[in-house]
BANUKOL-854937 format. One record per atom (N, C-alpha, C): residue number from 0; atom name; x, y negated, z negated. Coordinates in Angstrom, 2 decimals. Example, Ala and Ser with C-alpha at 12.3 -4.5 7.8 and 13.67 -1.06 7.14 Angstrom:
<rs>
<r><pos>0</pos><site>N</site><x>13.19</x><y>5.69</y><z>-7.80</z></r>
<r><pos>0</pos><site>CA</site><x>12.30</x><y>4.50</y><z>-7.80</z></r>
<r><pos>0</pos><site>C</site><x>13.20</x><y>3.30</y><z>-7.80</z></r>
<r><pos>1</pos><site>N</site><x>12.85</x><y>2.25</y><z>-7.08</z></r>
<r><pos>1</pos><site>CA</site><x>13.67</x><y>1.06</y><z>-7.14</z></r>
<r><pos>1</pos><site>C</site><x>12.90</x><y>-0.03</y><z>-7.87</z></r>
</rs>
This chain:
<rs>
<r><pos>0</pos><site>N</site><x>16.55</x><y>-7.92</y><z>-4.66</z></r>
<r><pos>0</pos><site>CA</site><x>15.34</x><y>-7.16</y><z>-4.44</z></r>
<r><pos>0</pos><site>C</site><x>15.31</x><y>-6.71</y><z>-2.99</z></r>
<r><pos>1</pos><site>N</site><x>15.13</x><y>-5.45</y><z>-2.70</z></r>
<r><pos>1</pos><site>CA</site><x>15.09</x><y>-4.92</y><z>-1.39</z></r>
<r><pos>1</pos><site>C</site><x>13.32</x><y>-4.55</y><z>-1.06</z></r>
<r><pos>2</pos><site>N</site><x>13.21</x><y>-5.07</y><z>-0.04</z></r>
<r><pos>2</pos><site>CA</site><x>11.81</x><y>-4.82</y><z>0.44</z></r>
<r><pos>2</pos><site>C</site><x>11.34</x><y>-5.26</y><z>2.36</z></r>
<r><pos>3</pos><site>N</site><x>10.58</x><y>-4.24</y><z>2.44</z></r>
<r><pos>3</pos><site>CA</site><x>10.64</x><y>-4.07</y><z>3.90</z></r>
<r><pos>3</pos><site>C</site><x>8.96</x><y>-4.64</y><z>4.34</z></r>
<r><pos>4</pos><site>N</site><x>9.10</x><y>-5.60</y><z>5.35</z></r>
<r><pos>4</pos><site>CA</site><x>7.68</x><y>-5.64</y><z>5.94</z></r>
<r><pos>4</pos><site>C</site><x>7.25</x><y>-5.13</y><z>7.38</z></r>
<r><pos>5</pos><site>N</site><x>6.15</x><y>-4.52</y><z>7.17</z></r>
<r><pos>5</pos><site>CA</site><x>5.80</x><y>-3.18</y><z>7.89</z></r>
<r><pos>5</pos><site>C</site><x>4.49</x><y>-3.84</y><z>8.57</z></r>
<r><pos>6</pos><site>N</site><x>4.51</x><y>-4.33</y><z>10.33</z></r>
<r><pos>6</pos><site>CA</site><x>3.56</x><y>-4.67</y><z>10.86</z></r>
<r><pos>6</pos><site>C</site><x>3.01</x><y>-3.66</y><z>11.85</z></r>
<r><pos>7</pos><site>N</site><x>1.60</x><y>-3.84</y><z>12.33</z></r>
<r><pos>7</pos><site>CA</site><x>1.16</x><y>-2.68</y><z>13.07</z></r>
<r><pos>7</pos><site>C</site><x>0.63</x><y>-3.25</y><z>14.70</z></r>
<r><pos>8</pos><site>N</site><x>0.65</x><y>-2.52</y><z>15.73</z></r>
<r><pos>8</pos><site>CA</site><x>0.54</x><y>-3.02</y><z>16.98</z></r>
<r><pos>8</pos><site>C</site><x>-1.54</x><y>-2.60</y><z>17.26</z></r>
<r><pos>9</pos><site>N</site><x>-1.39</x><y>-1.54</y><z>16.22</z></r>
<r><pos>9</pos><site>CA</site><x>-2.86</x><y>-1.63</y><z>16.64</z></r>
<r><pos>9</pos><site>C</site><x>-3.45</x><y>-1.34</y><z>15.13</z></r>
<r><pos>10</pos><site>N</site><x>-5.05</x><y>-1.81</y><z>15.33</z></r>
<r><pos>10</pos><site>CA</site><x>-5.79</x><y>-1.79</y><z>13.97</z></r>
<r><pos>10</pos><site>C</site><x>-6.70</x><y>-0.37</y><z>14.08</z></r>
<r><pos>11</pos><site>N</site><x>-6.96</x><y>0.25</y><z>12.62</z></r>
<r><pos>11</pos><site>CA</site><x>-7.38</x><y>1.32</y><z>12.91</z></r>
<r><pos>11</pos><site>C</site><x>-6.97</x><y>1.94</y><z>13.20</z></r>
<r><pos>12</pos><site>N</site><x>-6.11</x><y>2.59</y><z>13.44</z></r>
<r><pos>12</pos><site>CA</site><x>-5.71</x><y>4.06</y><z>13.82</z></r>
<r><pos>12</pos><site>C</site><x>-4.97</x><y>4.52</y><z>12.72</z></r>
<r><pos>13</pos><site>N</site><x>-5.58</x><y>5.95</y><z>12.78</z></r>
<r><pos>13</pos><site>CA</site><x>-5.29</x><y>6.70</y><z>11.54</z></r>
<r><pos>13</pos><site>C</site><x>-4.07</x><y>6.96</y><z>11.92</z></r>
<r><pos>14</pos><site>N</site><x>-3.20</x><y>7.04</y><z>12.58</z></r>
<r><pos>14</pos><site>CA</site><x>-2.08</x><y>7.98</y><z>12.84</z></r>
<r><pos>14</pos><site>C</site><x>-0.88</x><y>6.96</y><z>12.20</z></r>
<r><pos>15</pos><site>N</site><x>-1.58</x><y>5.44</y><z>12.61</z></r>
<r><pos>15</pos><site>CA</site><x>-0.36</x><y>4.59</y><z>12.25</z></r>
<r><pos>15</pos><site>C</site><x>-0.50</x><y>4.66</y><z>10.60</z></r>
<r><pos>16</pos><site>N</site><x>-1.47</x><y>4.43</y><z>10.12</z></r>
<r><pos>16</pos><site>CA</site><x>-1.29</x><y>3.93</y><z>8.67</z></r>
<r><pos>16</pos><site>C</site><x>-1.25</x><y>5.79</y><z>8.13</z></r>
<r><pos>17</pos><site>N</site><x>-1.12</x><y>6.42</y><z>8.65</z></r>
<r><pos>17</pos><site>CA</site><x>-0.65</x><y>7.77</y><z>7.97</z></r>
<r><pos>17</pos><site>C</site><x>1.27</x><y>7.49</y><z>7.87</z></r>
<r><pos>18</pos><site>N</site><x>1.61</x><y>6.87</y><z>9.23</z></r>
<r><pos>18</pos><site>CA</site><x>2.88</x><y>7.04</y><z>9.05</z></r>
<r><pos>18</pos><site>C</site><x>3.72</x><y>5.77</y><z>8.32</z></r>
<r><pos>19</pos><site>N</site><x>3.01</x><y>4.56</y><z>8.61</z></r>
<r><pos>19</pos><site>CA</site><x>3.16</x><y>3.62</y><z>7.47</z></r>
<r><pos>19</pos><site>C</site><x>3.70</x><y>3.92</y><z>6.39</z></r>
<r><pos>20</pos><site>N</site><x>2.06</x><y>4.75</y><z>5.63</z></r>
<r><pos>20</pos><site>CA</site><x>2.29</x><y>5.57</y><z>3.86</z></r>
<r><pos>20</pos><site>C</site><x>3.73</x><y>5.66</y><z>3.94</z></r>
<r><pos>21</pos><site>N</site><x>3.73</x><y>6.98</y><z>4.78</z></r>
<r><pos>21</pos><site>CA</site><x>5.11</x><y>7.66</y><z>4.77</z></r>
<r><pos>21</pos><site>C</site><x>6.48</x><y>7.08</y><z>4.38</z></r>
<r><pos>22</pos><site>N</site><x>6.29</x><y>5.82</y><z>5.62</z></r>
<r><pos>22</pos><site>CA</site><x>7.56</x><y>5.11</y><z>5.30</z></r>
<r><pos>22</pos><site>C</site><x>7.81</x><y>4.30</y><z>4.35</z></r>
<r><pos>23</pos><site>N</site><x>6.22</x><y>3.53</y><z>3.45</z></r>
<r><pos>23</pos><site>CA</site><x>6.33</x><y>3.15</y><z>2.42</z></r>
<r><pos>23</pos><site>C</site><x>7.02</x><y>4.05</y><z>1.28</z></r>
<r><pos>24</pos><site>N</site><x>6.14</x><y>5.06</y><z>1.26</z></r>
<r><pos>24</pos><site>CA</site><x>6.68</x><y>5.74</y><z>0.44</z></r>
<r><pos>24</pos><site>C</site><x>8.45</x><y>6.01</y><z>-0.32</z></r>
<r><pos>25</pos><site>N</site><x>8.69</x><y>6.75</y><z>1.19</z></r>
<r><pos>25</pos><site>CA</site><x>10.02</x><y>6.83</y><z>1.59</z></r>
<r><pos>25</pos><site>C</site><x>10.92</x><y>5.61</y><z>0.93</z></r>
<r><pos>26</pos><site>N</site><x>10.75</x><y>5.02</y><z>1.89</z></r>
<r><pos>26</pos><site>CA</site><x>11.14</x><y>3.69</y><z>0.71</z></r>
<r><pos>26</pos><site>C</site><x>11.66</x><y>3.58</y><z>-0.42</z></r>
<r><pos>27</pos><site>N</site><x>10.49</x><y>3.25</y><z>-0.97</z></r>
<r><pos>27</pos><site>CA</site><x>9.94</x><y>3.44</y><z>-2.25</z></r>
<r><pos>27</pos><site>C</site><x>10.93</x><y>4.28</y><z>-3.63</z></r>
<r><pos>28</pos><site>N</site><x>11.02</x><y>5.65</y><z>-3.29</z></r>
<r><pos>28</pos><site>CA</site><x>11.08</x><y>6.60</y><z>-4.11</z></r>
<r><pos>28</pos><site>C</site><x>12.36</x><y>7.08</y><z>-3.65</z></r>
<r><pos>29</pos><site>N</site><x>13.06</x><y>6.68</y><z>-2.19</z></r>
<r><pos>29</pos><site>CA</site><x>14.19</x><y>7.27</y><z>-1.93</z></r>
<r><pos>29</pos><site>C</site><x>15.25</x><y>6.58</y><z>-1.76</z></r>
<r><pos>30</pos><site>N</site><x>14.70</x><y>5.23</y><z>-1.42</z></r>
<r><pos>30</pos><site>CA</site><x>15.80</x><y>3.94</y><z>-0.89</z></r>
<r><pos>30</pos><site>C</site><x>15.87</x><y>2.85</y><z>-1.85</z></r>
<r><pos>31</pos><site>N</site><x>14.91</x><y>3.32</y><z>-3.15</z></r>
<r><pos>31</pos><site>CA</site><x>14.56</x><y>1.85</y><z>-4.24</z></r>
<r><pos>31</pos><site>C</site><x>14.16</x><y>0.87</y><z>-3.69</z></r>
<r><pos>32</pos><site>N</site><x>13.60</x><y>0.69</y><z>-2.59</z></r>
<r><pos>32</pos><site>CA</site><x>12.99</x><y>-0.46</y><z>-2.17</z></r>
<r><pos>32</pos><site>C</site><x>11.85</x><y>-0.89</y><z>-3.57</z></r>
<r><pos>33</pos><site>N</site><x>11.98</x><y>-2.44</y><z>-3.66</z></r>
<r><pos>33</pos><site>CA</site><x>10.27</x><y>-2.18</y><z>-4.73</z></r>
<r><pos>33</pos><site>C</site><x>9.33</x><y>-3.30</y><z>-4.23</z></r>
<r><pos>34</pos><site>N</site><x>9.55</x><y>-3.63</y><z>-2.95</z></r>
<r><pos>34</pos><site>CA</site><x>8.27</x><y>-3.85</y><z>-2.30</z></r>
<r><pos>34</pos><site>C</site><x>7.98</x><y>-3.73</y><z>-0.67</z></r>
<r><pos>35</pos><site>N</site><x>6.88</x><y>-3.63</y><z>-0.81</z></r>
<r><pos>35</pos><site>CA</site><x>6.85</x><y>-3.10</y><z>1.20</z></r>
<r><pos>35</pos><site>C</site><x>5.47</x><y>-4.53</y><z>1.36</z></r>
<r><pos>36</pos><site>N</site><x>5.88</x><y>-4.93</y><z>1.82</z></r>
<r><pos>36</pos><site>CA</site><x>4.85</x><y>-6.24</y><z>2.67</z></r>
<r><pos>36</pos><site>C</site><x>3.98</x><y>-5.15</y><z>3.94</z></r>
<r><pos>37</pos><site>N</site><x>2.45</x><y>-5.50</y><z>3.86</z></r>
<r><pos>37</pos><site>CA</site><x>2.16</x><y>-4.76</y><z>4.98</z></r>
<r><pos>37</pos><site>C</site><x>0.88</x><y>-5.32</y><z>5.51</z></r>
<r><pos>38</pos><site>N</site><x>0.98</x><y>-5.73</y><z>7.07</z></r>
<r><pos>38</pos><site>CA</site><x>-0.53</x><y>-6.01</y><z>7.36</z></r>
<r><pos>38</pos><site>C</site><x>-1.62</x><y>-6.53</y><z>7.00</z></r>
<r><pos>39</pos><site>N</site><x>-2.29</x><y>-6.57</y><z>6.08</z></r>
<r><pos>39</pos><site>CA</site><x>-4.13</x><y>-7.15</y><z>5.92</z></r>
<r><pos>39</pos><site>C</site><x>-3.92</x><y>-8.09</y><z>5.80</z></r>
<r><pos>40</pos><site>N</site><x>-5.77</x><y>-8.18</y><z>5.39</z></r>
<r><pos>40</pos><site>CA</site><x>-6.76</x><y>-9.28</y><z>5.08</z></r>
<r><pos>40</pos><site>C</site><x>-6.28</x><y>-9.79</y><z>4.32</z></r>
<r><pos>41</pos><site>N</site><x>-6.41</x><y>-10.66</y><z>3.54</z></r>
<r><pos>41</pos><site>CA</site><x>-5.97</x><y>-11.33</y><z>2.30</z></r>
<r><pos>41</pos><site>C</site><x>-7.00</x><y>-10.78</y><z>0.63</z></r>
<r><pos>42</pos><site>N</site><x>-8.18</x><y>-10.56</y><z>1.17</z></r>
<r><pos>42</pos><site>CA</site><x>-9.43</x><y>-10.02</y><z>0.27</z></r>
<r><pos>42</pos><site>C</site><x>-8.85</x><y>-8.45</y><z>0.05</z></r>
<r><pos>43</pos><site>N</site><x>-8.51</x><y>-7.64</y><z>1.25</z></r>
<r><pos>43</pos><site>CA</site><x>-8.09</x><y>-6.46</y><z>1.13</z></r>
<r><pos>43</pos><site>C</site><x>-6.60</x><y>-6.02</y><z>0.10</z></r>
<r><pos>44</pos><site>N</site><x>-5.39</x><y>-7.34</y><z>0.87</z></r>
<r><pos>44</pos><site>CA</site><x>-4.64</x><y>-6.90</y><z>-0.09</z></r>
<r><pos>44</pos><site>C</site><x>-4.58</x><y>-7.61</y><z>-1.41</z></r>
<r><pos>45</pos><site>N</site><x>-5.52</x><y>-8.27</y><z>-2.24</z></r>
<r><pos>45</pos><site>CA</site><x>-5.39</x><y>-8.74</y><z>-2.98</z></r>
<r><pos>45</pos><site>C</site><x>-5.99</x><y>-7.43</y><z>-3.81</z></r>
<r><pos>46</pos><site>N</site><x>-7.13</x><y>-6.88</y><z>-3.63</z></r>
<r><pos>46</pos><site>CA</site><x>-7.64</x><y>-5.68</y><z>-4.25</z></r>
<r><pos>46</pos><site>C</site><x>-7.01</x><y>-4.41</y><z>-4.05</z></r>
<r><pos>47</pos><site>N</site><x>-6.34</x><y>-4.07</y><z>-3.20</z></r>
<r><pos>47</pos><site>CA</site><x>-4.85</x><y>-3.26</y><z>-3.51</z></r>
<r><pos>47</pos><site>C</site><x>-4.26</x><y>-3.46</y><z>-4.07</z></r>
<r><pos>48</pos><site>N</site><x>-3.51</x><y>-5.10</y><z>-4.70</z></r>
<r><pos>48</pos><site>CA</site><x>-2.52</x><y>-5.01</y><z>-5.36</z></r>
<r><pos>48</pos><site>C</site><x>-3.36</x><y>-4.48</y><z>-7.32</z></r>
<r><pos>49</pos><site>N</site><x>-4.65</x><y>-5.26</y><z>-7.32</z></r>
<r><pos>49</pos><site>CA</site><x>-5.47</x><y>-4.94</y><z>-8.44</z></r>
<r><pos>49</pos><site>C</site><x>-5.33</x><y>-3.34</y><z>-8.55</z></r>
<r><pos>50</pos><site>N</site><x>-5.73</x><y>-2.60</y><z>-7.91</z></r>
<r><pos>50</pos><site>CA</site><x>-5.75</x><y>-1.47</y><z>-7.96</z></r>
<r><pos>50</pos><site>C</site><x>-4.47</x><y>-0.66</y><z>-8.00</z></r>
<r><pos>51</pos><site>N</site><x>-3.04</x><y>-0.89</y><z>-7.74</z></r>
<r><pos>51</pos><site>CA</site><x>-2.20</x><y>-0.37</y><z>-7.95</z></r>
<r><pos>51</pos><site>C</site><x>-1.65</x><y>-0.57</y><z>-9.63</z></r>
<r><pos>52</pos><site>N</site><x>-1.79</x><y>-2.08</y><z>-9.86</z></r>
<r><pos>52</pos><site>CA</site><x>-1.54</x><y>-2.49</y><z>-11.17</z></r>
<r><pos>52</pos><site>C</site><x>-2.60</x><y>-2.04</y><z>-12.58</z></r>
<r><pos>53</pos><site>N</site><x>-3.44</x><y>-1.22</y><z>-11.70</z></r>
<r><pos>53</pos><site>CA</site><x>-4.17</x><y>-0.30</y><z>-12.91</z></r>
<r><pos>53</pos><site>C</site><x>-5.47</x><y>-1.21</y><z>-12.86</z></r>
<r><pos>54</pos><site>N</site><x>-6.26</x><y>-1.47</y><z>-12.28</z></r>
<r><pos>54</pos><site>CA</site><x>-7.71</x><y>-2.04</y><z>-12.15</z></r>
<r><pos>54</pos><site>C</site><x>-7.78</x><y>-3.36</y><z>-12.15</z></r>
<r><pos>55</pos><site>N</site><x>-9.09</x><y>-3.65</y><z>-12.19</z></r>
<r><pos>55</pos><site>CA</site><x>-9.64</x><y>-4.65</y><z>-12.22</z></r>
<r><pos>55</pos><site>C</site><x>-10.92</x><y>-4.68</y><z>-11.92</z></r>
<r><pos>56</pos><site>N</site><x>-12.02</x><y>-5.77</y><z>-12.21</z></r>
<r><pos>56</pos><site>CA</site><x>-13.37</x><y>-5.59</y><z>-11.58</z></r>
<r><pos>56</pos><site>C</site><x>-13.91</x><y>-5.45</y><z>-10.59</z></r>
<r><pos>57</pos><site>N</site><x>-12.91</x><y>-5.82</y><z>-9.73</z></r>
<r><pos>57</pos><site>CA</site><x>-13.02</x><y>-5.73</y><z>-8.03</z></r>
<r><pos>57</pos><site>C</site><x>-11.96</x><y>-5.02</y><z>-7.32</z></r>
<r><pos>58</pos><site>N</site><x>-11.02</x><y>-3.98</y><z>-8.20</z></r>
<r><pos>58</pos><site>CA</site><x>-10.04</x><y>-3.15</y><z>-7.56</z></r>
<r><pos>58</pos><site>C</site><x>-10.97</x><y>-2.04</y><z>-6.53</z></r>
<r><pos>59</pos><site>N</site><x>-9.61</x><y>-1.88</y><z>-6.01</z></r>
<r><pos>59</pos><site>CA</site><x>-10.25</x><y>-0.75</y><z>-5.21</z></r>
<r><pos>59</pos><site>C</site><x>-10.70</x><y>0.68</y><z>-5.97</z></r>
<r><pos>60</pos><site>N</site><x>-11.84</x><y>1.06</y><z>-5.40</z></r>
<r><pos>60</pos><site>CA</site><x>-11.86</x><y>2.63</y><z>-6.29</z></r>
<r><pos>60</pos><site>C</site><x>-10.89</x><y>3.24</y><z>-5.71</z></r>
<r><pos>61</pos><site>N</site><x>-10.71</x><y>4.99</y><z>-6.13</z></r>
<r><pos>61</pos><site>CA</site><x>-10.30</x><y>6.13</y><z>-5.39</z></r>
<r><pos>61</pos><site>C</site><x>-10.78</x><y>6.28</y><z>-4.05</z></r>
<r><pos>62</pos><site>N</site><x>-12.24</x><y>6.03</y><z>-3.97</z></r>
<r><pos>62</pos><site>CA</site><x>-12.66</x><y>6.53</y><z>-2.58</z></r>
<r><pos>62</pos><site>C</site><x>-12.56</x><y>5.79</y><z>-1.38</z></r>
<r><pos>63</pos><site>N</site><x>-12.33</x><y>4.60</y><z>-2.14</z></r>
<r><pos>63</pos><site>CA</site><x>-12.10</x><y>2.92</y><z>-1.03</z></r>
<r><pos>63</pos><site>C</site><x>-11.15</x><y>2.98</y><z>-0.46</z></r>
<r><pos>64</pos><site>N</site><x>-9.89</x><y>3.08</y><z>-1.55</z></r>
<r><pos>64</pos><site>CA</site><x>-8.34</x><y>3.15</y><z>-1.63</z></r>
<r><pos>64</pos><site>C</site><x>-8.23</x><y>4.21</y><z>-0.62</z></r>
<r><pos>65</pos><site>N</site><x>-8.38</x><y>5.17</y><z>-0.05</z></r>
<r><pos>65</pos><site>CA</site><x>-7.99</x><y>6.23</y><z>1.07</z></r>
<r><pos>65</pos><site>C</site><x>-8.67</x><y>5.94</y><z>2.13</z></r>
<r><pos>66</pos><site>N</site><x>-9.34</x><y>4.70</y><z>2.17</z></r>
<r><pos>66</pos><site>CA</site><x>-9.68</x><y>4.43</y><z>4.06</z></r>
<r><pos>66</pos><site>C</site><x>-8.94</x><y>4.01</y><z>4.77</z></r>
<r><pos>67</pos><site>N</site><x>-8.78</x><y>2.96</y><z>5.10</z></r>
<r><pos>67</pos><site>CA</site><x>-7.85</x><y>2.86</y><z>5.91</z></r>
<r><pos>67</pos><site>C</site><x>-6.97</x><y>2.94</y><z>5.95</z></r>
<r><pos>68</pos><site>N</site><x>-6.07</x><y>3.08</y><z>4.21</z></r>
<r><pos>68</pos><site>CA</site><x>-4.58</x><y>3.62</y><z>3.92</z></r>
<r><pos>68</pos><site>C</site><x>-4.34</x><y>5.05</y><z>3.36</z></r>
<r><pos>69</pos><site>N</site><x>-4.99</x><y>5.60</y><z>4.35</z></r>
<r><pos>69</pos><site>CA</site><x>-4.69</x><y>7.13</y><z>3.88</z></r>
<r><pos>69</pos><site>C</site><x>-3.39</x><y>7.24</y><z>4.40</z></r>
<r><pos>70</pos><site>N</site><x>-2.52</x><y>8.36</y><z>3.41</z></r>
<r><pos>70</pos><site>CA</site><x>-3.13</x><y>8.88</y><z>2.02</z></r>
<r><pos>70</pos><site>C</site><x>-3.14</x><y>7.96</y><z>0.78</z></r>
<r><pos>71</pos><site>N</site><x>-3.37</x><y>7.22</y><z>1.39</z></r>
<r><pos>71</pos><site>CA</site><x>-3.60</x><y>5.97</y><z>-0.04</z></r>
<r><pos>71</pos><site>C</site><x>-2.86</x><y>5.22</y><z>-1.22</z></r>
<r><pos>72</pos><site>N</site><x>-3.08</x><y>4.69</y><z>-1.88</z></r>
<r><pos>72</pos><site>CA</site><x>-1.80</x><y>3.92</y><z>-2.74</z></r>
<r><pos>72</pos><site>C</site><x>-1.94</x><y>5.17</y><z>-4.37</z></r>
<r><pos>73</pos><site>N</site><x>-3.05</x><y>5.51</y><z>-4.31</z></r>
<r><pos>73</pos><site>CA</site><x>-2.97</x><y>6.32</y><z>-5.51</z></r>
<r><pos>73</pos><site>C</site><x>-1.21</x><y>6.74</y><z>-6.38</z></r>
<r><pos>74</pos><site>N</site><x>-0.57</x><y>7.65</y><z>-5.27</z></r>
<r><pos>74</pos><site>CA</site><x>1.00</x><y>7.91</y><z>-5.65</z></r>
<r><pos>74</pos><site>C</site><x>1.69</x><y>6.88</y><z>-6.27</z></r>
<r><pos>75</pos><site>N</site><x>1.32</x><y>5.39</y><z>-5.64</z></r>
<r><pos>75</pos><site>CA</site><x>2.44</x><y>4.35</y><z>-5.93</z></r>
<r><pos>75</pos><site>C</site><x>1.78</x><y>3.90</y><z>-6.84</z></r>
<r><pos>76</pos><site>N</site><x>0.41</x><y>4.30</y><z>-7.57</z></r>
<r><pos>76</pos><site>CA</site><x>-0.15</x><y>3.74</y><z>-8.91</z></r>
<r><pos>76</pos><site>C</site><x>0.23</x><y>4.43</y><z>-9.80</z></r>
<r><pos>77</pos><site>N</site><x>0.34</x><y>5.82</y><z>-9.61</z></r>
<r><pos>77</pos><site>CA</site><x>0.63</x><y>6.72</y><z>-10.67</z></r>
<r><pos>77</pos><site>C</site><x>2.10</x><y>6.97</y><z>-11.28</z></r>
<r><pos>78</pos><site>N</site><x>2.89</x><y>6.86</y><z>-9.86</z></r>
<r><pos>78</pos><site>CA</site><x>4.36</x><y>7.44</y><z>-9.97</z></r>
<r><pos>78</pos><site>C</site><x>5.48</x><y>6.18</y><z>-10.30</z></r>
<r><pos>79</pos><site>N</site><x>5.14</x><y>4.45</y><z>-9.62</z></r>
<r><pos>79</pos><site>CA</site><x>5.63</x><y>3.34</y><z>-9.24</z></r>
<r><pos>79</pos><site>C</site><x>5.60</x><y>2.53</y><z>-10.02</z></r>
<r><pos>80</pos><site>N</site><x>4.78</x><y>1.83</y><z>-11.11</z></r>
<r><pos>80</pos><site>CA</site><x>3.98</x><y>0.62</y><z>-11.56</z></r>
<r><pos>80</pos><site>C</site><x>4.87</x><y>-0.18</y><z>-11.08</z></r>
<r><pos>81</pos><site>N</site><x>5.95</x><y>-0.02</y><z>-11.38</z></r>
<r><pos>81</pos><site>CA</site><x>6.63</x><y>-1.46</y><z>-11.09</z></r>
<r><pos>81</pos><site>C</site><x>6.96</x><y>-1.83</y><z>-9.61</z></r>
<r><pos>82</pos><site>N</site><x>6.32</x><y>-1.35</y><z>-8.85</z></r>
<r><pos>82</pos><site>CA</site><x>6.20</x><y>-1.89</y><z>-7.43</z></r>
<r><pos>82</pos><site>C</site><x>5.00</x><y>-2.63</y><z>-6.98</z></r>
<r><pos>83</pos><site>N</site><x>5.00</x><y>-3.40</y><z>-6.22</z></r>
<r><pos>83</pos><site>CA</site><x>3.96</x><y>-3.81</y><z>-5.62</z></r>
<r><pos>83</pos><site>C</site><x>3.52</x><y>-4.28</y><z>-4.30</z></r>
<r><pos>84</pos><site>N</site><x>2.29</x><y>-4.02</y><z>-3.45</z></r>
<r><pos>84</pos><site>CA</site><x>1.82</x><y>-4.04</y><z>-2.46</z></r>
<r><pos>84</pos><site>C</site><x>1.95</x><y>-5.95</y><z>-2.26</z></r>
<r><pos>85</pos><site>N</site><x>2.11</x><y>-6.18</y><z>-1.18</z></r>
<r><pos>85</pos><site>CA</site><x>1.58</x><y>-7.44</y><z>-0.90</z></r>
<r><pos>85</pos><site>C</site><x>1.50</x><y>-7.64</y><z>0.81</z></r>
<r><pos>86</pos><site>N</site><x>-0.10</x><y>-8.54</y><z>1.37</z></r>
<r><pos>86</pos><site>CA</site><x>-0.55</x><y>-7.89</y><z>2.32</z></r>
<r><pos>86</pos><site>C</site><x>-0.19</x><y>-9.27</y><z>2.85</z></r>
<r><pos>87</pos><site>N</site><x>0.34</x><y>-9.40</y><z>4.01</z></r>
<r><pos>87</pos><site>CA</site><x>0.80</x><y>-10.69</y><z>5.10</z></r>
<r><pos>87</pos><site>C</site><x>0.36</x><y>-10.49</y><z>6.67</z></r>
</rs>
């Protein structure tokens, strides 16, 4: 299993978790990686991973899901299933 963990030097900033996505992505869809370890809370990425795996009662919505990980996990729910987020 190939998978990359992706830490950040500062919190909040849109510019980093724009380029994050990216490299998740990238990843993802170009390198077969099928998991990217990244950053949070433990509450946060536990409801990302709900929400990528297709819901739950406490997943993230659409509108949640694009805050602080814009452009958001939406792609890797729709295009991925068999990948998954996990937040360290």
């Amino acid at each position: 299993m190939d998978f990359a963990a992706l830490g950040e030097a500062s919190h909040g900033t849109a510019e980093f978790y724009r380029l994050r996505a990216a490299i998740s992505r990238r990843l993802i869809e170009e390198k077969g990686f099928e998991a990217v370890l990244v950053e949070a809370d433990w509450p946060d990425a536990l409801r990302l991973d709900r929400y990528v795996r297709g819901g739950g009662e406490d997943a993230l919505d659409g509108a949640t899901a694009v805050e602080p990980l814009e452009p958001g996990p939406g792609w890797q729910r729709e295009a991925i299933p068999d990948t998954y987020p996990f937040g360290v």
